[in-house]
VOPAGU-2260 file (C-alpha; in pm, 1 decimal, decimal comma):
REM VOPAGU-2260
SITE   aa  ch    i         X         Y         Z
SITE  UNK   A    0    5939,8   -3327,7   -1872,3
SITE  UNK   A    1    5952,6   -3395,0   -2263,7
SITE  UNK   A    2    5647,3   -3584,2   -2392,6
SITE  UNK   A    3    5674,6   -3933,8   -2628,1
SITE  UNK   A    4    5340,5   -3839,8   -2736,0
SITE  UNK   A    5    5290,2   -3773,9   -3131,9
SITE  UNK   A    6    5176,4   -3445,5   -3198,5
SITE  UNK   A    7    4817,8   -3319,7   -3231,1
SITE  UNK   A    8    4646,6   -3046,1   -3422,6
SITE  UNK   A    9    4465,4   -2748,9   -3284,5
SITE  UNK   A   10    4183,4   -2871,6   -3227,4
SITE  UNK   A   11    4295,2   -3145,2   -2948,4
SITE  UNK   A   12    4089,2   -3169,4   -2662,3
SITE  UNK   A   13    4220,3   -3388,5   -2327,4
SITE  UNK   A   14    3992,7   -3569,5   -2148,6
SITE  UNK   A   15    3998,0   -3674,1   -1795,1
SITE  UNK   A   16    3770,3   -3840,0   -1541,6
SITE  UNK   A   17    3753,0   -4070,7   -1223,1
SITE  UNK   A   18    4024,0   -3882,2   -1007,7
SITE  UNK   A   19    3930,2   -4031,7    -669,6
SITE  UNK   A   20    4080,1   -3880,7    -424,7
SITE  UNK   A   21    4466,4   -3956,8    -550,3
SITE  UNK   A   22    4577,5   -3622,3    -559,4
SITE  UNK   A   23    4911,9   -3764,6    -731,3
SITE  UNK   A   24    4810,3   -3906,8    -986,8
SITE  UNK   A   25    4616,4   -3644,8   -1068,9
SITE  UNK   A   26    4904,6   -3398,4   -1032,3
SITE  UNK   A   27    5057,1   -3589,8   -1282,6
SITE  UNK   A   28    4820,6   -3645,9   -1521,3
SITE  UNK   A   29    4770,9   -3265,3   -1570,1
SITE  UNK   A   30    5128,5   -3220,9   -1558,0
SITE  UNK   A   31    5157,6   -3445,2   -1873,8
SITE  UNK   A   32    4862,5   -3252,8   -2067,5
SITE  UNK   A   33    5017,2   -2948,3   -1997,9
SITE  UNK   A   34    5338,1   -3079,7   -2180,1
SITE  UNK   A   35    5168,3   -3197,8   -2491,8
SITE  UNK   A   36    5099,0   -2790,4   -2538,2
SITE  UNK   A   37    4736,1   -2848,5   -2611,5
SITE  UNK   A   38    4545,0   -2528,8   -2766,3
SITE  UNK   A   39    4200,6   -2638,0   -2551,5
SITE  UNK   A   40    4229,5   -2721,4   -2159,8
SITE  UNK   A   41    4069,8   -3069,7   -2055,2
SITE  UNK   A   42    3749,0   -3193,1   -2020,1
SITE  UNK   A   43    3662,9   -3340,8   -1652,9
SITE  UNK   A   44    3445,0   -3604,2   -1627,9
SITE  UNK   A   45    3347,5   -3673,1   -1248,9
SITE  UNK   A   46    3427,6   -3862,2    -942,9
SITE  UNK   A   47    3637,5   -3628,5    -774,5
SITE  UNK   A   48    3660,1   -3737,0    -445,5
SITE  UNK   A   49    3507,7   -4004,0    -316,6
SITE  UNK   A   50    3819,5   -4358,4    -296,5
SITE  UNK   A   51    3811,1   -4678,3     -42,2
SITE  UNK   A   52    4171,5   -4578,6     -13,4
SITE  UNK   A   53    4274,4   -4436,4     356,0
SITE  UNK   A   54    4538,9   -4226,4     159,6
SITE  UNK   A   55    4301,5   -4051,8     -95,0
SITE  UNK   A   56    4323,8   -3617,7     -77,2
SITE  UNK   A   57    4017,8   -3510,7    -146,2
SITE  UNK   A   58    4090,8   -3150,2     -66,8
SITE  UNK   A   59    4392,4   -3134,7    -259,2
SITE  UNK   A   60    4197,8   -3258,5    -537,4
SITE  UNK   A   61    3926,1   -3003,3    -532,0
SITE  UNK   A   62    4158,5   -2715,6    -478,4
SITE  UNK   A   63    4382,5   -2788,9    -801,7
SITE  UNK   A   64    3979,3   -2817,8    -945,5
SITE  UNK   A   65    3950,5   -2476,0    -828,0
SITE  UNK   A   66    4208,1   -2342,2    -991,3
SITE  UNK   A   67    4283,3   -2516,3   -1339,0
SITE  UNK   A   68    4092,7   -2407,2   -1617,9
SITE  UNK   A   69    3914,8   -2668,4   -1806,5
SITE  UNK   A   70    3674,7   -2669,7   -2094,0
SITE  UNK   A   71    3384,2   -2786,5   -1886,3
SITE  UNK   A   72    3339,9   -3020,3   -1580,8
SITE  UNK   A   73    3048,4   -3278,3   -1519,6
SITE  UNK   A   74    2892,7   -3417,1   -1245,6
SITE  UNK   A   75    3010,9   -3794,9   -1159,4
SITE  UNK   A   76    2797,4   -4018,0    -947,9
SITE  UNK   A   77    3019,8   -3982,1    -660,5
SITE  UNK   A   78    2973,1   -3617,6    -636,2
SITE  UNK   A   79    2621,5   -3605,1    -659,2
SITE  UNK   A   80    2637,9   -3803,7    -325,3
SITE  UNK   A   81    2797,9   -3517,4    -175,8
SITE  UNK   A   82    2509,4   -3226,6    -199,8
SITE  UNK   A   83    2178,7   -3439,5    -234,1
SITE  UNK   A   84    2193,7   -3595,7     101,0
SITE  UNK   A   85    2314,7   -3953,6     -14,0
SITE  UNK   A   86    2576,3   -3930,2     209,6
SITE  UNK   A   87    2323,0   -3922,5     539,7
SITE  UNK   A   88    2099,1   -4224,9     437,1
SITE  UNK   A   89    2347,7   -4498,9     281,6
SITE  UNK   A   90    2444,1   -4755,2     564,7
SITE  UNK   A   91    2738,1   -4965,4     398,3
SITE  UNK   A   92    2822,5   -5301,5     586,0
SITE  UNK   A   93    3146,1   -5335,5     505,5
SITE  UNK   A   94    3458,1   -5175,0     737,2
SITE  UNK   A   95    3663,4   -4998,9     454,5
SITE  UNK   A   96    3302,2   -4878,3     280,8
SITE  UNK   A   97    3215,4   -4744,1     650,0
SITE  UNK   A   98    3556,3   -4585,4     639,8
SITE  UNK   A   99    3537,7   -4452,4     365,9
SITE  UNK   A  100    3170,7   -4301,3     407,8
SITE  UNK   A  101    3303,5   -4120,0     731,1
SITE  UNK   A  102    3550,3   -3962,7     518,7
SITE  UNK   A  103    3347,7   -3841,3     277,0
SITE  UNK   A  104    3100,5   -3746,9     558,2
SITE  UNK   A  105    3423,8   -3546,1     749,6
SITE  UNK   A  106    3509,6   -3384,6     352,5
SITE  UNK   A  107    3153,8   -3236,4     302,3
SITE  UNK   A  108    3095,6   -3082,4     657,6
SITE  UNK   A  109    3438,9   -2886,9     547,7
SITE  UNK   A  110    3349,5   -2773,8     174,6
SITE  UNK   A  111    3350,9   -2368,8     171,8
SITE  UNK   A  112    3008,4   -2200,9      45,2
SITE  UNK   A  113    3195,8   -2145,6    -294,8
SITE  UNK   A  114    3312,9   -2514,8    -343,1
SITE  UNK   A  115    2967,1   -2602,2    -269,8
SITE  UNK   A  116    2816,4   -2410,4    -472,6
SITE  UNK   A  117    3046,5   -2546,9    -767,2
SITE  UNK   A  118    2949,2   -2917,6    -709,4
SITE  UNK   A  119    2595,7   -2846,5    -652,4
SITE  UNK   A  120    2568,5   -2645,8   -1011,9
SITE  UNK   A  121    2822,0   -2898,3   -1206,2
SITE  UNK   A  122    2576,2   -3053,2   -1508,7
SITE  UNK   A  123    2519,5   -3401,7   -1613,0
SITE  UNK   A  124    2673,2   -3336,7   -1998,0
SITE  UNK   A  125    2889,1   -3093,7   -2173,5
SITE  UNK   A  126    2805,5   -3067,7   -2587,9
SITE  UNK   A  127    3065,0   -2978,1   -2834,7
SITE  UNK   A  128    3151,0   -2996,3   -3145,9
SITE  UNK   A  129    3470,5   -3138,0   -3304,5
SITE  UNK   A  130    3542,6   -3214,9   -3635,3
SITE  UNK   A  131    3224,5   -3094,0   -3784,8
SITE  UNK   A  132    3056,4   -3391,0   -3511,4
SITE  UNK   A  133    2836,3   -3341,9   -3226,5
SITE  UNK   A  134    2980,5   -3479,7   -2893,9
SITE  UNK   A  135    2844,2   -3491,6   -2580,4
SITE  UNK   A  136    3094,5   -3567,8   -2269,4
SITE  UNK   A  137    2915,2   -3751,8   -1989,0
SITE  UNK   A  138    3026,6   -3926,9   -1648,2
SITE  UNK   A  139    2835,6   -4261,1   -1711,7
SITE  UNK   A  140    2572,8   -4189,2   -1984,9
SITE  UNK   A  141    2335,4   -3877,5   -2106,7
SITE  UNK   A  142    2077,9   -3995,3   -1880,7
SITE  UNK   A  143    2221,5   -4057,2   -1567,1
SITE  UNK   A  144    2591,6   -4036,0   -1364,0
SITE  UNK   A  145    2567,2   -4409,3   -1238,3
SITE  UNK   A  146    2423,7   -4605,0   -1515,1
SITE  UNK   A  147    2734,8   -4650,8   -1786,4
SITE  UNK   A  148    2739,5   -4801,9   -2151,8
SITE  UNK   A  149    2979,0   -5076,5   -2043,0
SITE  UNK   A  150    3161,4   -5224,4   -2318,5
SITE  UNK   A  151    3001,5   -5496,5   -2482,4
SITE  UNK   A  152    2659,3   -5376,5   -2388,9
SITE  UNK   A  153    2393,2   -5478,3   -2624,7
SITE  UNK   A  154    2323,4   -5171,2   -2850,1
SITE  UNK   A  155    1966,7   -5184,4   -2785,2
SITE  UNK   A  156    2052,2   -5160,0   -2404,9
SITE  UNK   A  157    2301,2   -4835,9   -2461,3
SITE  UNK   A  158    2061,6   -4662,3   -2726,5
SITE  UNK   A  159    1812,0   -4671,7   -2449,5
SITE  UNK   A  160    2032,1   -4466,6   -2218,9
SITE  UNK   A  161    2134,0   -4229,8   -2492,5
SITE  UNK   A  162    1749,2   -4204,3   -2556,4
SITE  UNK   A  163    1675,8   -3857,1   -2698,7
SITE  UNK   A  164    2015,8   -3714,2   -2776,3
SITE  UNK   A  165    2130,1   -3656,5   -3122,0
SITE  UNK   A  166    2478,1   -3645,6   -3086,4
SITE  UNK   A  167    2751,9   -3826,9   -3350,8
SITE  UNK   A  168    2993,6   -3930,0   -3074,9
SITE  UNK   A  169    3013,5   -3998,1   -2641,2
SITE  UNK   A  170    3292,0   -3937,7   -2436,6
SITE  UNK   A  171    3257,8   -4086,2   -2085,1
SITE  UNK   A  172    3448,0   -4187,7   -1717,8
SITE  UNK   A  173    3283,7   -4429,1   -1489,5
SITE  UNK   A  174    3368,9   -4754,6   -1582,8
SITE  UNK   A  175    3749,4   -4732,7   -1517,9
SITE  UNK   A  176    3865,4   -4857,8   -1840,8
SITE  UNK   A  177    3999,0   -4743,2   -2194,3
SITE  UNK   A  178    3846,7   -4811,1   -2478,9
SITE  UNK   A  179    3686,9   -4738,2   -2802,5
SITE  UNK   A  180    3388,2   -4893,4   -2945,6
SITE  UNK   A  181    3056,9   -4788,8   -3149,6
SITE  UNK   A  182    2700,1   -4786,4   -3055,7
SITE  UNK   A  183    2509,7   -4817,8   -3383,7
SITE  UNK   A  184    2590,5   -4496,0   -3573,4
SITE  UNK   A  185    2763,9   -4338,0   -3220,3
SITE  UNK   A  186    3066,9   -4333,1   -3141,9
SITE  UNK   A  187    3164,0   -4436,4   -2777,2
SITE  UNK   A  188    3512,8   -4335,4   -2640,2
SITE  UNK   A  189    3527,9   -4450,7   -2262,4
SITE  UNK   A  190    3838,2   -4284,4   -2125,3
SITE  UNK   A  191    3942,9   -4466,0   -1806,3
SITE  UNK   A  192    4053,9   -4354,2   -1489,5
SITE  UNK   A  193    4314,3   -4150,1   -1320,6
SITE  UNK   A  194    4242,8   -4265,0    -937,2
SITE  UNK   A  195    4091,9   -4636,0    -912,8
SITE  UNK   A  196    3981,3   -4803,5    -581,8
SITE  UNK   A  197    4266,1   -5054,9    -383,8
SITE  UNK   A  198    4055,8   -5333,1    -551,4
SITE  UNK   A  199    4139,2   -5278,4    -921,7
SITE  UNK   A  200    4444,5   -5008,2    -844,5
SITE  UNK   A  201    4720,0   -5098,9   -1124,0
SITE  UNK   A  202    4947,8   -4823,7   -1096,0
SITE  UNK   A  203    4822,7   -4686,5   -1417,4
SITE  UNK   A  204    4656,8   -4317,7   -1431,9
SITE  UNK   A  205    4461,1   -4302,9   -1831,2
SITE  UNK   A  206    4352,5   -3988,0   -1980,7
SITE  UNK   A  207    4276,1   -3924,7   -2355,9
SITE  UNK   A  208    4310,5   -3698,9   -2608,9
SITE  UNK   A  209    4020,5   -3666,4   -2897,1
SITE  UNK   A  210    4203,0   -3525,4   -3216,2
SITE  UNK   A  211    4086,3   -3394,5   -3573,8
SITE  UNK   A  212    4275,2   -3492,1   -3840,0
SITE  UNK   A  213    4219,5   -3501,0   -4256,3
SITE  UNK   A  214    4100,2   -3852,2   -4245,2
SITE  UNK   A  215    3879,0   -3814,6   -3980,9
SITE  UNK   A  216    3852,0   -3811,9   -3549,8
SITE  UNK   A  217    4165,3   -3995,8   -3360,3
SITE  UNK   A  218    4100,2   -4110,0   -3018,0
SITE  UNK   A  219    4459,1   -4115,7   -2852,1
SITE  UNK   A  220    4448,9   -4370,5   -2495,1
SITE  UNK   A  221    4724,8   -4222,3   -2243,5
SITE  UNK   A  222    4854,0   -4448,4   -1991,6
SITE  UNK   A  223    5091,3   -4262,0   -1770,8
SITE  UNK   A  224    5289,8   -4487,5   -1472,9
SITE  UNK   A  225    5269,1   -4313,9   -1161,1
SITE  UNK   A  226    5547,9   -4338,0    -923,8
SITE  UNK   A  227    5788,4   -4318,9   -1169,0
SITE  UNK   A  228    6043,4   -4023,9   -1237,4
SITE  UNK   A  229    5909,4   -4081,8   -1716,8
SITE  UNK   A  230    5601,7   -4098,5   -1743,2
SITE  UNK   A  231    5555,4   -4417,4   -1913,7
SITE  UNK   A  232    5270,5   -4414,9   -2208,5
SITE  UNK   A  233    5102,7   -4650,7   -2442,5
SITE  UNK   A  234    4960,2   -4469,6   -2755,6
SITE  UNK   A  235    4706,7   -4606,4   -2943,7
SITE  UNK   A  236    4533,7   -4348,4   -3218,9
SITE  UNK   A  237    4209,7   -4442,4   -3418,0
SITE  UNK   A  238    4150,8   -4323,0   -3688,5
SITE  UNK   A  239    3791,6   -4280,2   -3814,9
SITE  UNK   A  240    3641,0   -4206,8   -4181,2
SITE  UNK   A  241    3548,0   -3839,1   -4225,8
């Protein structure tokens, strides 16, 4: 596989989140990270597991978890669910949210002490620092895994949920879409989603890549096509002041 992706300095870091069960997309995304020759492995950004789709792999998933290296990993609503009880008191309504709830239900009951023990210690932010900025890498936002910084969001609204961190930049999953936008003086990359639901499924797996270069960060969107033999990908790099 030979990557269409422009190159990136040393200091790359890829950033992945909502997986979702779909083990092949996944599989692929990783696959296409690993052929950009990145310095750093990626940041995971929750949802692991948990998909309204009948076909979703859960335990594929979590084993390729197991055994990648990655800079850090966060907690995503989705997998709190899975080790603070959620998962015995919700009563959904609908058939494929019942379904789906069973599965997850049938998935915990198998998870291994280790694997357990990994979601039940996995943290609500990562800090780091990149291009002399303070980031902090989140599922939804600093203060919780469910409530996001959608955008368009009134900045009053999103400074509330980033309410006592001083950080430069925010690098988030949970809303299943790309995009770059600022939050007052933050920076907000929202990096999309490798597995989505049947409901908003496009065929599309996104994963970014947060660059340093000399006039400042780049935030590269990757949209890979799954289900075909090229990955297919749209590149769009953002340049900000230094």
């Amino acid at each position: 596989m030979k990557s269409r992706a422009t190159s990136f300095s040393a200091e790359a870091i890829p950033v992945v989140a909502d997986i979702h069960g779909d083990f092949s997309a996944f599989e692929r995304v990783i696959a296409e990270i690993d052929d950009l020759g990145l310095l750093h492995p990626p940041l995971l950004l929750g949802d692991l597991f948990w998909s309204l789709d009948r076909t979703a792999e859960p335990d594929r998933v979590f084993d390729l978890v197991m055994r990648r290296r990655w800079l850090a990993v966060v907690r995503g609503n989705t997998d709190e669910w899975l080790v603070d009880g959620s998962l015995e008191t919700m009563t959904p309504t609908a058939a494929e949210e019942l379904a789906a709830l069973d599965r997850m239900r049938r998935f915990m009951r198998r998870l291994n002490a280790p694997q357990r023990h990994f979601l039940e210690t996995l943290p609500l932010t990562h800090r780091f620092v990149l291009h002399d900025r303070i980031w902090l890498a989140a599922h939804a936002s600093p203060m919780s895994a469910m409530k996001g910084l959608p955008f368009g969001l009134p900045v009053e609204a999103a400074q509330q949920r980033m309410r006592g961190f001083k950080i430069d930049c925010l690098i988030t999953g949970h809303l299943h879409r790309a995009f770059t936008q600022t939050l007052g003086p933050v920076l907000h990359v929202g990096v999309g989603a490798v597995g989505r639901h049947p409901f908003d499924y496009d065929g599309i797996a996104d994963f970014a890549v947060v660059d340093a270069t000399p006039s400042g960060i780049a935030i590269s969107h990757q949209r890979v096509r799954i289900g075909q033999q090229t990955a297919e990908r749209a590149n769009v790099a953002i340049d900000l002041p230094a």
